[in-house]
N, C-alpha and C positions, 0 to 999 in steps of 0.2 A: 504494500500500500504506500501511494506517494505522500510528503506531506501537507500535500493539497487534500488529498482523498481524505486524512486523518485530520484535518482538519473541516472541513465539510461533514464531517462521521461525528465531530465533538458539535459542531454547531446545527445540525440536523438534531442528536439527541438532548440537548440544552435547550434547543427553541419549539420542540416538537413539530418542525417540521419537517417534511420530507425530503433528502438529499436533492432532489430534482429542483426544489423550491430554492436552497440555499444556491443551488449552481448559478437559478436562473437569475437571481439576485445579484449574484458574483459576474456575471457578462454586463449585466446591468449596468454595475460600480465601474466597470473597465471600461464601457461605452463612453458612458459619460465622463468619465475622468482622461480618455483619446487615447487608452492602452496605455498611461505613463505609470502605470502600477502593476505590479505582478499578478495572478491568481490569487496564490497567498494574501499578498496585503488587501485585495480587495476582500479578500472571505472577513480579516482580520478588521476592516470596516464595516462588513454586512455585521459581525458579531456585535460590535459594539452598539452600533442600530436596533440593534435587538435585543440590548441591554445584557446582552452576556461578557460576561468581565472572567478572561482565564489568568486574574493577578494571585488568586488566594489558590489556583490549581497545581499541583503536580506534572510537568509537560515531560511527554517524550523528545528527547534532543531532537528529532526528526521536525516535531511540533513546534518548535522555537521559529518565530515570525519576525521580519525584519520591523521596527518599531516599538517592540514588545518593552515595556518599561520594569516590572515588576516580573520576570520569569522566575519560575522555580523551579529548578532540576536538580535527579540525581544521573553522574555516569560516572565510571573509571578513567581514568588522568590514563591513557596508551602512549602521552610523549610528554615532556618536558623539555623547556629550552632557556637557556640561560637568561640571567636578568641583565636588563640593558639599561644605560643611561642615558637621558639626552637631555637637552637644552634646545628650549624653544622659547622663542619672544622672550630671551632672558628668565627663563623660568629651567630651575634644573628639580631634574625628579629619576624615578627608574620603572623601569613597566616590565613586567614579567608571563610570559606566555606559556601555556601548554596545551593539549589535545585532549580530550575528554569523549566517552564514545560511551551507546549502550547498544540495545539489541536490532534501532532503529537506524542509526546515524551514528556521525562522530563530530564533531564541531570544536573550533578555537576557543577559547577561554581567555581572558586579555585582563592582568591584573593591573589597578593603577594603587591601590592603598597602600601602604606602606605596610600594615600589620600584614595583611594580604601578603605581600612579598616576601616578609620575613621569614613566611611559613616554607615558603619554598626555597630561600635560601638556608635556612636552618634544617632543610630535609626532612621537615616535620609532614610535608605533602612530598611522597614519591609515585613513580608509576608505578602505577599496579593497584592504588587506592582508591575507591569508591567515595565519592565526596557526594554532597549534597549542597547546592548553592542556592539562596534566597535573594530576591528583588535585583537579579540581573537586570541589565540593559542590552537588547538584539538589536544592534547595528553594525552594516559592513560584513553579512551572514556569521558576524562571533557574537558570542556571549564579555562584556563588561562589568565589570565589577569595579565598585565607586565606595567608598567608606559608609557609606548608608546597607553597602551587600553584605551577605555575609557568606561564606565557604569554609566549610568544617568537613572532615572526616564523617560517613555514614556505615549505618549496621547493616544497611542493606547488601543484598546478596545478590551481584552480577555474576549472571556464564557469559556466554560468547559477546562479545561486543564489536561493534563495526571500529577498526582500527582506520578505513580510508574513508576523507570526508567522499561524499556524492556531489560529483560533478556530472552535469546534463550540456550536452555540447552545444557552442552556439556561435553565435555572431555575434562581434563586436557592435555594429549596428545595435543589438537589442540587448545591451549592458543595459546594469543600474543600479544603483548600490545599492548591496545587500545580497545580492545575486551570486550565486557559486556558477562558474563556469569551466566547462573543456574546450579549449579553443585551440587551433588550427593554424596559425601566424606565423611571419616571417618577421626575423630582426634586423631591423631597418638603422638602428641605432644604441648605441650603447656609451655609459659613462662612465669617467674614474670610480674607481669601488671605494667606500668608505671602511676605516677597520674602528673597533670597538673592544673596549676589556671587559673580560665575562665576571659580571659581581656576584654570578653563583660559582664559577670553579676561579679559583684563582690561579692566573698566569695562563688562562684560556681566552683566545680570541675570536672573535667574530666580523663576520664580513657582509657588508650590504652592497648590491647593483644595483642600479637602474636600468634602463632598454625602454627602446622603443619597438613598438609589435604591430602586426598590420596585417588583418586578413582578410584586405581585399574590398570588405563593405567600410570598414576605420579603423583609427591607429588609435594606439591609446600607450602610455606611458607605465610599466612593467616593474615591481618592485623585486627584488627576489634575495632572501637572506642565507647563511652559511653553505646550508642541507640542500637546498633548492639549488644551488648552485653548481653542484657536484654532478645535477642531472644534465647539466650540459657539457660535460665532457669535460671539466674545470677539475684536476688533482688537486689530493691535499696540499700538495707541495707548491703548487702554482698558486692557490687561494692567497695564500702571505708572503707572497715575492712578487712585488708592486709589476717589476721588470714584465716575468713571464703572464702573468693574470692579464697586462693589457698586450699580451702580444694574442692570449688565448681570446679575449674576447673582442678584437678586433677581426681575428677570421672566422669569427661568428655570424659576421656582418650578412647578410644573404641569407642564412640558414632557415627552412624551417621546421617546428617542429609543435608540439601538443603540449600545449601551456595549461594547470591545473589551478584554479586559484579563485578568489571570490573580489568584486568591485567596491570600493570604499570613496569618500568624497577624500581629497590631499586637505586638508583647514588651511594650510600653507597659501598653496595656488588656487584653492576652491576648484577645483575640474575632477571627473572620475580619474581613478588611476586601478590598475590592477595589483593583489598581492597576489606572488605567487606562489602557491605551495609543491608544488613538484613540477620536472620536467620531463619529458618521453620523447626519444627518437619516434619517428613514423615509420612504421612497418609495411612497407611496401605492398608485399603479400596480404596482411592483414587487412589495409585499405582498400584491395581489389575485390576481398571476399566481402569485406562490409557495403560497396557499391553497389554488389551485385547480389546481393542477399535483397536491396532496397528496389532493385527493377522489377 
């Protein structure tokens, strides 16, 4: 079940009315609104229209909608990733990120608290833990956490959990933040790489790109941090030798390949940009069988 379907499933059994009703509702809101809103966010307007509020519920991660102010979820932390620092408009702080998944989905997690943080530099949150988080914020398809959230350790009992977020392939033409996308793009442009010191392992570093992407319908501006980077043919070795990393991602230039990752607005330059979470060679083979599977 998609999490449109599971969400039309909650708001069909909340409003007693029948899944067809809610749909027809939800083409409605998209009409009128000229498509600038997804299915999801338009369900997540009919719902409120109809006085149903999922702030006080328990969501499945799959069920987590872009906008969502108050979510509440449980899943297992499947990645963690170092804490980073930065400085913006003279404001210094640190945000700390990891993957979080259950039988549904798996989704980002993006801590800005400080106590928040601590948890995860002091390894008091590893993977492999079942958390439980209260009055998140879903924007930019992650879950947010603001000092008003709260994320604690839960007794709940996960088995299998989806470890890869759900990417649906598309066109850049039909971005929009909050949106998880598979896309198909050629890199058109790329920039000096940024390094960083890891404030969870000490004497660990990390590495940001930029790129620009293009497939065809629009280009859009490509962010991609350590791990993602690797998936471009970029070694460990190259990553932190300024020399070789821009000779690597200069014959990148023309390449293209299957970009994995979800759309966020930049607050810098105000424009979409892409984050990326993994990269894929195109499988030649593979693409002929998926064309021809579609005739």
């Amino acid at each position: 079940m998609s999490n449109y379907e599971r969400l039309v499933e909650r708001i069909s059994k909340a409003s007693k009315l029948d899944a067809a009703e809610i749909e027809r509702r939800v083409e409605a809101k998209r009409a009128k609104l000229s498509g600038l809103v997804s299915k999801e966010g338009a369900a997540q307007i009919v719902a409120a229209e109809l006085g149903i509020s999922f702030e006080n519920e328990k969501l499945k991660v799959a069920e987590l909608v872009q906008g969502m102010k108050r979510a509440n979820v449980v899943g297992k932390i499947t990645r963690i990733f170092p804490v980073r620092e930065f400085n913006k408009n003279g404001r210094e702080g640190k945000v700390a990120n990891l993957l979080m998944g259950d039988e549904t989905a798996n989704t980002r997690v993006v801590l800005w608290d400080v106590n928040h943080i601590s948890l995860v530099e002091k390894g008091e949150l590893k993977e492999g833990d079942v958390i439980e988080i209260s009055n998140g914020s879903v924007r930019n398809g992650e879950v947010h956490l603001s000092g008003f959230s709260d994320i604690k350790k839960s007794k709940e009992i996960l088995g299998e959990v989806k470890f890869e977020r759900s990417f649906a392939f598309g066109k850049l033409k039909d971005a929009r933040e909050g949106v998880s996308m598979k896309l198909r793009a050629v890199i058109v442009q790329s920039f000096e790489p940024r390094y960083f010191e890891s404030k969870q392992r000490e004497g660990e570093k990390g590495v940001i790109l930029n790129m620009v992407l293009d497939d065809g319908s629009e280009n859009i501006r490509g962010v991609l941090f350590t791990e993602s980077l690797k998936g471009l043919g970029i070694k460990e070795d190259e990553l932190f030798d300024l020399e070789k990393f821009n000779a690597k991602r200069i014959g990148l230039l023309g390449e293209e390949k299957f970009f994995f990752g979800s759309f966020r607005i930049n607050a810098y330059f105000n424009n979409l940009e892409m984050n990326i979470d993994r990269v894929e060679e195109i499988d030649a083979d593979n693409l002929i069988k998926e064309l021809e599977a579609k005739v």
